[in-house]
VOBA-1610 file (N, C-alpha, C; in pm, whole numbers, padded with zeros to 5 digits, always signed):
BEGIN
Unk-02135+07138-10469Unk-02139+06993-10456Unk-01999+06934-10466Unk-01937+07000-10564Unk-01774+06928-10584Unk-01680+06977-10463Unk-01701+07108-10384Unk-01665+07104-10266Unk-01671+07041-10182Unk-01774+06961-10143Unk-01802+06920-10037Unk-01754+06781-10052Unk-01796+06694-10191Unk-01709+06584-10219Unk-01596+06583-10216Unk-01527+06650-10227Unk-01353+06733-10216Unk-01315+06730-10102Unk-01459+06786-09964Unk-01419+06767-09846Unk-01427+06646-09756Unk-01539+06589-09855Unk-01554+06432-09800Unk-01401+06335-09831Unk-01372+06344-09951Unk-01254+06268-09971Unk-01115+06324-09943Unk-01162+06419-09870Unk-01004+06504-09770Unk-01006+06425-09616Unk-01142+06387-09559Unk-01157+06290-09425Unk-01123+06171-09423Unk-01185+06147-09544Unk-01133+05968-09581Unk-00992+05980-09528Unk-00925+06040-09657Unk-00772+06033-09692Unk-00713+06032-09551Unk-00730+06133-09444Unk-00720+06187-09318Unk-00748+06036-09233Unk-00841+06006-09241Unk-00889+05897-09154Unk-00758+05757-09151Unk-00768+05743-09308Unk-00672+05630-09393Unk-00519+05639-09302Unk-00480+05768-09338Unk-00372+05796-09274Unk-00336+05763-09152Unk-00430+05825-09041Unk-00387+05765-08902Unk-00436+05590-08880Unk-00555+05580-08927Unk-00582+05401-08949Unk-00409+05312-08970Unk-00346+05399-09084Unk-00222+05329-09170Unk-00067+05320-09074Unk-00117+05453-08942Unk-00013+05477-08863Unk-00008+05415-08736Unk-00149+05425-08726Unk-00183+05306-08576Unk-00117+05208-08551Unk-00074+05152-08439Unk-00097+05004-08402Unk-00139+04922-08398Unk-00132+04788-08379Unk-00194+04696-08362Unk-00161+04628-08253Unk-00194+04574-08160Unk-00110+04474-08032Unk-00092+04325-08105Unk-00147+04282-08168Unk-00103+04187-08256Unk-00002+04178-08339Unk+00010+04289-08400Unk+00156+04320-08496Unk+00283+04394-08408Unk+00250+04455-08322Unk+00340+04563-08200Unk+00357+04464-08054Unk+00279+04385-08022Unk+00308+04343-07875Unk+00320+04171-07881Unk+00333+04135-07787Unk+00315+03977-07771Unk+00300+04003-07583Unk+00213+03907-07552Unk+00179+03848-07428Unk+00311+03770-07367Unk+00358+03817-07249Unk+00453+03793-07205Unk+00445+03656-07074Unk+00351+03692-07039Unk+00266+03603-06910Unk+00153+03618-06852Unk+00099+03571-06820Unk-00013+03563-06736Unk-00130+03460-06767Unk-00052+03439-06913Unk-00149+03309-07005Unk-00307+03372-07047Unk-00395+03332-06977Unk-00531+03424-07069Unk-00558+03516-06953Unk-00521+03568-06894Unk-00490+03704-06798Unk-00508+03791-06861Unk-00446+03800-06989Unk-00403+03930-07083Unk-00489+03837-07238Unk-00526+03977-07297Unk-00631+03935-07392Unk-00655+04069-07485Unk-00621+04035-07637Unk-00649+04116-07740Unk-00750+04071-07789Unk-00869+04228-07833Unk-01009+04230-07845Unk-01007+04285-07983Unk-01113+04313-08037Unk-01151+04480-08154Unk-01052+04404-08252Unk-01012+04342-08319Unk-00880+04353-08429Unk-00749+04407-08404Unk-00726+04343-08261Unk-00580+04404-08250Unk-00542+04567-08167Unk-00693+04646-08196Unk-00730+04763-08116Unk-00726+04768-07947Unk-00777+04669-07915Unk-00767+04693-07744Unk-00739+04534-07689Unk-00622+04552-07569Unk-00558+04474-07482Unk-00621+04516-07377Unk-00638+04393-07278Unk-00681+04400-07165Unk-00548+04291-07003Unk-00492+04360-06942Unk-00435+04256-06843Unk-00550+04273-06713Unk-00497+04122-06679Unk-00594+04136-06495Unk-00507+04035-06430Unk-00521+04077-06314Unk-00501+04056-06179Unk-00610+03943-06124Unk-00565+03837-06062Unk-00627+03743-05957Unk-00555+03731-05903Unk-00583+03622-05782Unk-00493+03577-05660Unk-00401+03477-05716Unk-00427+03399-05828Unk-00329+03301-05869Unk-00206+03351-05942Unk-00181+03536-06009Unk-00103+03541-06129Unk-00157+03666-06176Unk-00080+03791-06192Unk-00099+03875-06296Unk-00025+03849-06445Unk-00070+03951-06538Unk-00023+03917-06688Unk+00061+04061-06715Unk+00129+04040-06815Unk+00193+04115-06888Unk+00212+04102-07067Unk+00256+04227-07113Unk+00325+04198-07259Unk+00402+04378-07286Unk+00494+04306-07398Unk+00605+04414-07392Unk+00583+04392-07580Unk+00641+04498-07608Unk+00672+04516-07776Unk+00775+04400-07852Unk+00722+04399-07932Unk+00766+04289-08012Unk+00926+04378-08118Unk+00888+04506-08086Unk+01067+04609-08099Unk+01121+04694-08052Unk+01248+04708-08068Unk+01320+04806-07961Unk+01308+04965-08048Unk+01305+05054-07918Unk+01282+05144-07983Unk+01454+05266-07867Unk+01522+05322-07996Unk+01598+05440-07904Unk+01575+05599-07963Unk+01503+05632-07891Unk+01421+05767-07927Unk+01348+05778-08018Unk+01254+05841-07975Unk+01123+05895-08029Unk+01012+05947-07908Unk+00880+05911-07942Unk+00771+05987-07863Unk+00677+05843-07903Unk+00671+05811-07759Unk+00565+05664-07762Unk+00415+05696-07660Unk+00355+05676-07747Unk+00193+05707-07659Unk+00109+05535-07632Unk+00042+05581-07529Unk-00023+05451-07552Unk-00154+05497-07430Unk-00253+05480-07466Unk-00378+05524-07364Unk-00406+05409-07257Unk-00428+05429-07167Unk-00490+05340-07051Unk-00628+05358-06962Unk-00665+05306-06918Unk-00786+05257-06830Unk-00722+05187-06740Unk-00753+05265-06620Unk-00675+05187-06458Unk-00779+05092-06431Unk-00740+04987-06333Unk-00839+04942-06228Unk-00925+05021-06207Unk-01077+04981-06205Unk-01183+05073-06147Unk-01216+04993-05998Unk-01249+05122-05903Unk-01270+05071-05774Unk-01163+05046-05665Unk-01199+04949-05586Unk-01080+04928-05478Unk-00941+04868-05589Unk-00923+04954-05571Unk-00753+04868-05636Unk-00655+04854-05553Unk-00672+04863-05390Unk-00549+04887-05345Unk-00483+04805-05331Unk-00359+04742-05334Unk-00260+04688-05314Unk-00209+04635-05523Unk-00254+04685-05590Unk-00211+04654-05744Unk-00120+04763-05803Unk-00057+04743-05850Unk+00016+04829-05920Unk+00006+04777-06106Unk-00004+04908-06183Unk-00019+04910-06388Unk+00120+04916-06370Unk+00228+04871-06440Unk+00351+04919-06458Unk+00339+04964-06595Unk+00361+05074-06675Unk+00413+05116-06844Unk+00513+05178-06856Unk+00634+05091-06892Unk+00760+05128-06898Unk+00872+05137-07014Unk+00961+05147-07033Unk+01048+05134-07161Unk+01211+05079-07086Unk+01248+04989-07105Unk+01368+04880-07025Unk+01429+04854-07141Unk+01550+04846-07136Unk+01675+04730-07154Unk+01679+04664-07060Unk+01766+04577-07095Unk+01816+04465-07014Unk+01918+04452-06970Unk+01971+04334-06877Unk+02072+04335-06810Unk+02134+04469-06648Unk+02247+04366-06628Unk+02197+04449-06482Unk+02243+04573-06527Unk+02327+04650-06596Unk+02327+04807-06626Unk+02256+04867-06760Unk+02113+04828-06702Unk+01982+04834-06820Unk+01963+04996-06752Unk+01913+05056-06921Unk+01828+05193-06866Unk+01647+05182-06877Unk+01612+05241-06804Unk+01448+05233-06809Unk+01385+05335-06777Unk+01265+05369-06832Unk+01160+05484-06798Unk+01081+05455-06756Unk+01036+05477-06674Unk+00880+05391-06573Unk+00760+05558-06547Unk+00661+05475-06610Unk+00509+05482-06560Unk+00446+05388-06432Unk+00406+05403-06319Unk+00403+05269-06261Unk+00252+05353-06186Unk+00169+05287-06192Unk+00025+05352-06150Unk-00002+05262-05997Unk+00020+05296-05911Unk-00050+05287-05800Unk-00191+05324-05740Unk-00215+05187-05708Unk-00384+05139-05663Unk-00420+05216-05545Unk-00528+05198-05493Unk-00567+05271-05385Unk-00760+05217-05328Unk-00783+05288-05243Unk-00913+05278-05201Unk-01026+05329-05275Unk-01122+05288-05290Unk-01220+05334-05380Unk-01266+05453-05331Unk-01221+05580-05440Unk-01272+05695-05378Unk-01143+05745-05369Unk-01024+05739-05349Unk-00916+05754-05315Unk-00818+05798-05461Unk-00741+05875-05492Unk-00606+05887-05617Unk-00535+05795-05571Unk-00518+05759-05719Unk-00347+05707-05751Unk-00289+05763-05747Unk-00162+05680-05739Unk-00053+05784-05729Unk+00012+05769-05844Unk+00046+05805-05954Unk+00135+05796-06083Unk+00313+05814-06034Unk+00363+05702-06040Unk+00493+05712-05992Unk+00579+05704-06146Unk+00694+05789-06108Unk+00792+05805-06230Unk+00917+05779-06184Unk+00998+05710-06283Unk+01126+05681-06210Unk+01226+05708-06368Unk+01363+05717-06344Unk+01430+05696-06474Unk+01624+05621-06447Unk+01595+05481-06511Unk+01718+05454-06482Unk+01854+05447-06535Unk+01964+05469-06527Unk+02082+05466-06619Unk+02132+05438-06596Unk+02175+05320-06649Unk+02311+05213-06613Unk+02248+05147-06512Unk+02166+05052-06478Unk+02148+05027-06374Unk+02082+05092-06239Unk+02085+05243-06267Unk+02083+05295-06159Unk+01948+05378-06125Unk+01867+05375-06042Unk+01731+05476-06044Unk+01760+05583-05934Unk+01653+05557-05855Unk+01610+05675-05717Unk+01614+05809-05780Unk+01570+05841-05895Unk+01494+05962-05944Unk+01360+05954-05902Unk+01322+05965-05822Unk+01116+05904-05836Unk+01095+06022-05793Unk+00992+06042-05888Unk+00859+06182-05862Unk+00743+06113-05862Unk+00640+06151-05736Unk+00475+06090-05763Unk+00366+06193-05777Unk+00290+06170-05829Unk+00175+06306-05857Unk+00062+06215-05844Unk-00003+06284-05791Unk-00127+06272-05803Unk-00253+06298-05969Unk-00351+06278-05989Unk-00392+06309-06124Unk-00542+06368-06114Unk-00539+06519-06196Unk-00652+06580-06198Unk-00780+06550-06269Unk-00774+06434-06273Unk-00889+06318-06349Unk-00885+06209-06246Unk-01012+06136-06288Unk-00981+05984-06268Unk-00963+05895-06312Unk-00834+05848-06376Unk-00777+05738-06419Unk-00857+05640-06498Unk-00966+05602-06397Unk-01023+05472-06403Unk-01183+05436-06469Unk-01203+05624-06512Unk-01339+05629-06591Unk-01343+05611-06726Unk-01238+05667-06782Unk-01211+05665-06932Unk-01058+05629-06924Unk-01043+05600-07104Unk-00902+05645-07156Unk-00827+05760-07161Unk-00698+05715-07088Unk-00629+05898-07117Unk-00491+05888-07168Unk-00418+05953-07263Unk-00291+05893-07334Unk-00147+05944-07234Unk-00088+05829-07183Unk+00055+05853-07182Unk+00193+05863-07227Unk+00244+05917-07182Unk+00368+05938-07338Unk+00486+05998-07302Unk+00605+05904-07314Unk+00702+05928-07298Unk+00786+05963-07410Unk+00859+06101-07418Unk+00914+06150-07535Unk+01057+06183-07498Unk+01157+06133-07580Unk+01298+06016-07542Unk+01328+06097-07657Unk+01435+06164-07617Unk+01583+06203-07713Unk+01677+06256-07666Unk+01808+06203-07732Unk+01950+06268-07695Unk+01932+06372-07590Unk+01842+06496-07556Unk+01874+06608-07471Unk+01740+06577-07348Unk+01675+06503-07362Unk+01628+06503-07270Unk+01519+06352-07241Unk+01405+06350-07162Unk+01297+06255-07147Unk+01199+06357-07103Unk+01070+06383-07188Unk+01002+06401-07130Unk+00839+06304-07067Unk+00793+06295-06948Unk+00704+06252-06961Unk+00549+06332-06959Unk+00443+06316-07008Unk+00345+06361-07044Unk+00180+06286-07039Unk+00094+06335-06978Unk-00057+06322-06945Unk-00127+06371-07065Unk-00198+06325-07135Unk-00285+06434-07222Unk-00237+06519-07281Unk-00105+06520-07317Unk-00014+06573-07368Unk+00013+06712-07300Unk-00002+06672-07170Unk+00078+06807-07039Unk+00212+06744-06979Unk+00271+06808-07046Unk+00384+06768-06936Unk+00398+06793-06825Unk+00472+06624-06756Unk+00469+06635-06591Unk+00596+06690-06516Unk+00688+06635-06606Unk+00780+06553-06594Unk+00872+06603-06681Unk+01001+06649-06660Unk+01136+06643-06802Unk+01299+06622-06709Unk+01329+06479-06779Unk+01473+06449-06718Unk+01567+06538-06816Unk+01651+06615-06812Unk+01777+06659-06909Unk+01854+06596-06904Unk+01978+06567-06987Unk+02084+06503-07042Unk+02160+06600-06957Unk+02204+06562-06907Unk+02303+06673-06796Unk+02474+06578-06814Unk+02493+06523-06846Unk+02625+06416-06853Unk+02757+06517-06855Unk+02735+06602-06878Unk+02891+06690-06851Unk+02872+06746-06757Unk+02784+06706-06663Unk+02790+06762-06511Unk+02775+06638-06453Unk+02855+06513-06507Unk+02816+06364-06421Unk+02724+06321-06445Unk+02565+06366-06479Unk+02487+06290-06471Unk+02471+06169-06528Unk+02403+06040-06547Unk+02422+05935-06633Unk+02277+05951-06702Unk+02288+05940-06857Unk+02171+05953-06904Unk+02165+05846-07016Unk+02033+05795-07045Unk+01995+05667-07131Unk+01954+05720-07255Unk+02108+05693-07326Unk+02096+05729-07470Unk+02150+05625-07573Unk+02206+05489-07544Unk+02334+05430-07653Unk+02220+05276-07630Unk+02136+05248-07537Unk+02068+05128-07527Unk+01915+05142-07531Unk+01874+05026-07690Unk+01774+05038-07738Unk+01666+04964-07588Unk+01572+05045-07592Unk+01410+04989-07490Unk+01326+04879-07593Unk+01283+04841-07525Unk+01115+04782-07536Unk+01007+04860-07471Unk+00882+04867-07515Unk+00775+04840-07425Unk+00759+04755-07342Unk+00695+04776-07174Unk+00664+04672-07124Unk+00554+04693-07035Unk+00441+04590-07019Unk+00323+04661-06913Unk+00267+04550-06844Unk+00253+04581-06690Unk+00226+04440-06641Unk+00121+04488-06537Unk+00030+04422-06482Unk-00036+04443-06397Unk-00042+04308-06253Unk-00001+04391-06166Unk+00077+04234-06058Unk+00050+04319-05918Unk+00052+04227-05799Unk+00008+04273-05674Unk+00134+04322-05630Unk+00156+04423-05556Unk+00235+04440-05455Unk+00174+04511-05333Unk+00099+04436-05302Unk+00072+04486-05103Unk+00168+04538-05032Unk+00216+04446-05044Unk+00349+04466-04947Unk+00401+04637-04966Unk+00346+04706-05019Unk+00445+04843-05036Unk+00365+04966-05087Unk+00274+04897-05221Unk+00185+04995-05335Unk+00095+05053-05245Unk+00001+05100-05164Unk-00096+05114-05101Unk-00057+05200-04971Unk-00004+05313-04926Unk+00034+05334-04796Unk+00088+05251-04726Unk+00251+05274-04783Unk+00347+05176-04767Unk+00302+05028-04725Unk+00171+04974-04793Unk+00140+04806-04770Unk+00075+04793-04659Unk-00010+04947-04572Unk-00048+04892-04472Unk-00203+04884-04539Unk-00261+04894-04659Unk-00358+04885-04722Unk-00357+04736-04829Unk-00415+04633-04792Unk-00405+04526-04853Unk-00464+04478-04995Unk-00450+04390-05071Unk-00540+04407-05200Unk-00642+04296-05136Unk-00754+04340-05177Unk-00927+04322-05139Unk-00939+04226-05223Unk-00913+04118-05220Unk-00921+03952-05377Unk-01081+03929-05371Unk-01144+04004-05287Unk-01314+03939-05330Unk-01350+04070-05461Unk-01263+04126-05507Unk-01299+04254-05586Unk-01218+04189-05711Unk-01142+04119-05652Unk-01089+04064-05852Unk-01165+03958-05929Unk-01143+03947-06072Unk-01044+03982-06138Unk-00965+04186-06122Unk-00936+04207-06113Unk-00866+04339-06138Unk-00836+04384-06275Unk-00876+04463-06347Unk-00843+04442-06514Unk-00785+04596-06547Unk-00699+04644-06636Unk-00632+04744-06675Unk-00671+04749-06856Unk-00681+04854-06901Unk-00715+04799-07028Unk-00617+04945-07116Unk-00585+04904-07267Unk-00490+04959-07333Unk-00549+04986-07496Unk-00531+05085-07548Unk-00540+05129-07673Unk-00464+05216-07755Unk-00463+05251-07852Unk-00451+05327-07935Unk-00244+05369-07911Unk-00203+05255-07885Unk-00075+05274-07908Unk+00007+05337-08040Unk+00095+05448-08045Unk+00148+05480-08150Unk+00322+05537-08124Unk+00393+05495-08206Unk+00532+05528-08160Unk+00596+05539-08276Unk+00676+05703-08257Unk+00709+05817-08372Unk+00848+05820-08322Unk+00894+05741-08414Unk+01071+05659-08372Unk+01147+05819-08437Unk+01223+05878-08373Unk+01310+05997-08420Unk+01354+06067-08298Unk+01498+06072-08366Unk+01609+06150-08185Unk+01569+06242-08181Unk+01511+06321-08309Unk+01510+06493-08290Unk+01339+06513-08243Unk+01274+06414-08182Unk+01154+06441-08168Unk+01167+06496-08054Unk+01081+06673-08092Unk+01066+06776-07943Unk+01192+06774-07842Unk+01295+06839-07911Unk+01445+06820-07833Unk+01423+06907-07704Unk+01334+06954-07626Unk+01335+07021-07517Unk+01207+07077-07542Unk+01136+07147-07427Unk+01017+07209-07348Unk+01045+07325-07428Unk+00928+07439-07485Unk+00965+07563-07471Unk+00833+07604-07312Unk+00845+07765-07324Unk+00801+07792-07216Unk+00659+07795-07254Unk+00588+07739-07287Unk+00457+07709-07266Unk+00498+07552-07240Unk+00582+07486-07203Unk+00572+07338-07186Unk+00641+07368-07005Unk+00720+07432-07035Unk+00778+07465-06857Unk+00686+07507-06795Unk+00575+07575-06840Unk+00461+07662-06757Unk+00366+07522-06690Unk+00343+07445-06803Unk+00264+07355-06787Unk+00332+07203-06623Unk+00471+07245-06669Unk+00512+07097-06545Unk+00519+07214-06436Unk+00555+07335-06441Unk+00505+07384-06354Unk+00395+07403-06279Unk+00317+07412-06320Unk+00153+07393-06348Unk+00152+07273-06200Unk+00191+07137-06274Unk+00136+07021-06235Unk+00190+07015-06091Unk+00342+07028-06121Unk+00463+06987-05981Unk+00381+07094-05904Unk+00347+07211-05911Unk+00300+07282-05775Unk+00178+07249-05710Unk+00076+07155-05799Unk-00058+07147-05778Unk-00108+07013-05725Unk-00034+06892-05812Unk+00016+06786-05829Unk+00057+06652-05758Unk+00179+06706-05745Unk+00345+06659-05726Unk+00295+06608-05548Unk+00317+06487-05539Unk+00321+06423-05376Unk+00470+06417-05327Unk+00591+06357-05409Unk+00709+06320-05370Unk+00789+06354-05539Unk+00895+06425-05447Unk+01020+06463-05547Unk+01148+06413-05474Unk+01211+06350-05543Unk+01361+06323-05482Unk+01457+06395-05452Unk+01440+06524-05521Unk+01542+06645-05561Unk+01489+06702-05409Unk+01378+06695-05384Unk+01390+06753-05214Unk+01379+06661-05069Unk+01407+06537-05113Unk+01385+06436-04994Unk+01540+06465-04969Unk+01599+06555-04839Unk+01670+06571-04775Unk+01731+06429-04699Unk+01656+06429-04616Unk+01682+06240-04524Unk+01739+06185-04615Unk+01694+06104-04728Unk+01725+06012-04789Unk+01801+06027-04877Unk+01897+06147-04920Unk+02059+06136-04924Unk+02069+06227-04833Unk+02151+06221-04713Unk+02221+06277-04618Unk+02349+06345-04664Unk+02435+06242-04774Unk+02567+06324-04777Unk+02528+06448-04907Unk+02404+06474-04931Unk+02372+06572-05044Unk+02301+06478-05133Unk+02195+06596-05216Unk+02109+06593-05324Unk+02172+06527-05419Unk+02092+06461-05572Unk+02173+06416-05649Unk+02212+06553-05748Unk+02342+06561-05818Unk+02371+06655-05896Unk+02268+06741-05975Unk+02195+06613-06020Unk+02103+06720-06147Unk+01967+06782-06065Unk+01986+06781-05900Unk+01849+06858-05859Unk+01907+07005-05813Unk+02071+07035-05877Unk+02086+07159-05798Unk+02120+07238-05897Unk+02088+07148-06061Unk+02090+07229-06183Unk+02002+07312-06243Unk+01973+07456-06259Unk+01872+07455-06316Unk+01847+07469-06467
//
């Protein structure tokens, strides 16, 4: 009997703990725009943004964060979403701001998103990788997570990695390490482009359009997971071969005078 009470008040304690570590979007975020577009439910537990024809919403963290491992679960648009884009990103500011982008592209009902990744430094992007996703987005919650330190960025699905930028800077590269991010997440139309290059329009008799958010948590530390071992390389391997729609490191055309440096590193 004293075992089992022993084991009951080992769950509590357990429970207490992550309850004590959680988020809140009330204490962690503020509503940026969209006015009642965007809407905290549950005690602070779940955010919701949407899309109409008049105005999408947004909200970003209420602090800056420079390295660590930030998760935050989502629920896409269900249905025709095409022409919307989820943005979940991590920005500075100003014009030689660095940023990490999640940016979820809409589509036809029945149809993948496309999960687009980008990473900027100093101002500067055209890193973009897009994958496709071996789920559907838009049935349940699934956690994303970008994990930020001195040697690298990795990004991560369900805790698979897709995705890993390296700190390559003594081979030129420019990497975002000296300027603190925010969170930021917006849900807004872009026809014009999101959808097979915009020749797929957003369907407004199907909105509101709604994106929904939970269980945010962010584990502030440089030394968090300083690199992949090879069960983490197996895994973006995994994805990029199975995956992977567009890599920059092989779009030939679109640098002509040569690749960027860090796609001929291995």
């Amino acid at each position: 009997m004293m075992k089992n009470i022993g084991l009951f008040l080992l769950v509590v304690v357990a429970t207490f703990v992550v309850a004590a570590t959680a988020g809140s979007f009330y204490q962690d975020f503020e509503i940026t725009w969209g006015g009642e577009r965007a809407k905290i439910y549950e005690n602070g537990n779940l955010l919701t943004l949407s899309l109409d024809r008049a105005s999408g919403s947004g909200f970003r963290s209420k602090k800056e964060y420079l390295f660590g491992k930030i998760d935050m679960q989502l629920k896409l648009v269900p249905g025709n979403s095409a022409g919307t884009v989820t943005a979940y990103y991590l920005s500075s500011l100003g014009p030689t701001h660095d940023e990490i982008d999640f940016e979820f592209l809409g589509n036809l009902s029945g149809d993948p998103y496309t999960l687009h990744t980008n990473v900027f430094s100093q101002g500067k992007g055209n890193r973009e990788q897009q994958f496709h996703l071996w789920f559907d987005p838009t049935k349940d919650f699934h956690t994303y997570s970008v994990q930020w330190n001195p040697a690298s960025i990795i990004f991560s699905v369900d805790g698979t990695p897709i995705r890993e930028f390296k700190n390559l800077e003594t081979k030129g590269v420019p990497f975002p390490k000296n300027q603190p991010m925010r969170i930021y997440s917006s849900l807004w139309n872009a026809e014009d482009w999101a959808t097979r290059g915009g020749l797929v329009k957003t369907d407004w008799s199907k909105a509101p359009f709604t994106a929904s958010y939970r269980n945010f948590n962010a584990l502030t530390s440089s030394s968090t997971g300083q690199s992949l071992d090879a069960t983490g390389l197996a895994k973006i391997h995994w994805v990029q071969k199975n995956y992977m729609i567009y890599n920059y490191c092989t779009d030939i055309r679109r640098f002509p005078q040569g690749l960027p440096p860090e796609c001929s590193i291995a």
